[in-house]
N, C-alpha and C positions, 0 to 999 in steps of 0.2 A: 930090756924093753920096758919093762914094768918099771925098773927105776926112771929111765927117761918120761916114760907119761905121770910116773910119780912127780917131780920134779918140775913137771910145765904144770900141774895140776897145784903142785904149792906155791912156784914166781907167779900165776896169774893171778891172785888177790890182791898182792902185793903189789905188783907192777900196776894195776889198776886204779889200789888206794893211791901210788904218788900222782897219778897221772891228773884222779879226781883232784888232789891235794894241790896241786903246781894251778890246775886251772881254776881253783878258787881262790888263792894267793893273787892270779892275773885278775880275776874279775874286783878285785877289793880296790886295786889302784882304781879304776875307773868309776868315773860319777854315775851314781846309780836314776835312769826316769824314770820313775813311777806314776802316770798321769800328771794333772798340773801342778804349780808351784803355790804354797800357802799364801794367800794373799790375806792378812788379818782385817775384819771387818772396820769401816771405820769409827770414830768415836761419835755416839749420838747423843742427842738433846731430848731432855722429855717437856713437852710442847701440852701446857692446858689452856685450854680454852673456855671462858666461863661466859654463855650469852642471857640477855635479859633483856626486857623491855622497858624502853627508856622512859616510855610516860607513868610506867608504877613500878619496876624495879625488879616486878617477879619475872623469877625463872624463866627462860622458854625452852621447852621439852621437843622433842625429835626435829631438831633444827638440823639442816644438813649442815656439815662444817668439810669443806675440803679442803687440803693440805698442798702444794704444790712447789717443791721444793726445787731451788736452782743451786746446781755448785759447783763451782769454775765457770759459769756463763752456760751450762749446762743441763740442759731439764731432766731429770732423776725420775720423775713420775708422777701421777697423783694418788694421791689417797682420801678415802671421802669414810667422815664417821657421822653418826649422829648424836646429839645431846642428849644423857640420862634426865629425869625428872628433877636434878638439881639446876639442868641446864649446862652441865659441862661437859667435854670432849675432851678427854688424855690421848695423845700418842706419845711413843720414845721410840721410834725408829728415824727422827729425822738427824741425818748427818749435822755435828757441830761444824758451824760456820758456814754455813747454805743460807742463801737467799731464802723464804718463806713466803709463798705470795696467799694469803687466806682468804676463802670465801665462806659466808654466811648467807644461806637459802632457807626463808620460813614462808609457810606461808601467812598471805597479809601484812605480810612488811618487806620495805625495800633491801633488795640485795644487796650485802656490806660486801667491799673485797679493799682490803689493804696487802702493803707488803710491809715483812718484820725481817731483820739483821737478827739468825741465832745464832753467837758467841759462846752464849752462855753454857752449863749442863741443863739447867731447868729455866723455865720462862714460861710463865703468866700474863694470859691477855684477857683483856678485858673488853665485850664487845654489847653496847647498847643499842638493840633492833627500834628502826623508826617504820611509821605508817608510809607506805608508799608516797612520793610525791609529786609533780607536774612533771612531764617530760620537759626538756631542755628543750629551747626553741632560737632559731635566729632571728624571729620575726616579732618574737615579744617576751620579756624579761618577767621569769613567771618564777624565780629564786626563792625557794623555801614555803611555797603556794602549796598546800593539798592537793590529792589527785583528784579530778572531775569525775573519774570515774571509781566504782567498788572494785575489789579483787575480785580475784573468782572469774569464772566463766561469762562472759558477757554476749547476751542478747544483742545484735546489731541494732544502732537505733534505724530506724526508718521514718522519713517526710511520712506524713500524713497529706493526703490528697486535698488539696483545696476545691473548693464546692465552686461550681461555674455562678455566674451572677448574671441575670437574663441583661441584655442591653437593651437601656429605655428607647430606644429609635427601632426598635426592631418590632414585629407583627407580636400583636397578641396572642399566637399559641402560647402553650407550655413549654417551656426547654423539655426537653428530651432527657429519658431516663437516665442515668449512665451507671446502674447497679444492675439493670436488666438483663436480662440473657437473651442473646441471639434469637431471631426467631426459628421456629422450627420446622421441618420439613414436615410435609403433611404426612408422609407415607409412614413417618417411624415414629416411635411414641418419643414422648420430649422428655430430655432427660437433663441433670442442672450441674452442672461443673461448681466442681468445689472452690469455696473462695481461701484465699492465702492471705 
């Protein structure tokens, strides 16, 4: 008896290692999944942007410049940098051979947007900021006119009220106040509404 439990006590290791050994021979033939397939990045473009202002040449510093790249008729996303104090924008994450549509946002001058063909690996653009200028109109040809208005925040204008003119055919009273306040009740003290 002690030979036979000797003897199953020695085939069981054995019998074990081929059994391991057979089933990892099977698992070799088959395609291994390990999560998804490499998909290598694609090849990109390094994209500077150098902006300035056209009537003197300098620099202009924290200009928004966004990136908006298209590929295969496809929108990829945007990307918005701003310009260092030399006035430039570098990106290199844009795919080669994407459409490039660029915007230029500063303030006090009108917003630049073109679109650029990168082919290239590296490409240099050059973008000279103007003063804003007349809205585009169908009713009058106002092409390359200054804007009537400043940048910035703008106060509404408002008419100024035209003053009444007594009519000569009419009674010699006085025209009637029209800055006055209401008259007031007798019972409560009179109080004056603020003017706008």
């Amino acid at each position: 008896m002690m030979s036979r439990r000797f003897l199953l006590l020695r085939l069981m290791p054995v019998c074990l290692t081929v059994v391991l050994a057979a089933s990892g021979l099977l698992a070799q033939d088959s395609p291994v999944r390990r999560g998804r397939k490499y998909k290598p990045p694609p090849e990109t473009s390094k994209i500077t942007v150098q902006v300035s202002k056209k009537f003197n040449g300098k620099p202009l510093m924290n200009a928004a410049v966004i990136f908006n790249p298209f590929k295969d008729g496809k929108d990829i996303g945007n990307l918005e940098l701003k310009t260092d104090p030399d006035g430039k924008a570098t990106i290199e994450i844009i795919p080669t051979g994407s459409l490039v549509r660029v915007q230029v946002i500063a303030n006090g001058f009108a917003t630049f947007a073109q679109e650029y063909q990168v082919d290239e690996s590296t490409r240099d653009i050059t973008i000279e900021m103007v003063r804003p200028r007349e809205q585009v109109s169908a009713y009058k040809d106002n092409t390359g006119d200054s804007s009537s208005r400043k940048w910035g925040v703008q106060e509404p204008v408002r008419p100024k009220p035209a003053e009444q003119k007594p009519d000569p055919g009419s009674s010699s009273q006085s025209p009637a106040k029209t800055d006055s306040a209401p008259p007031a009740n007798n019972n409560s003290p009179q109080q004056t509404s603020p003017q706008q």
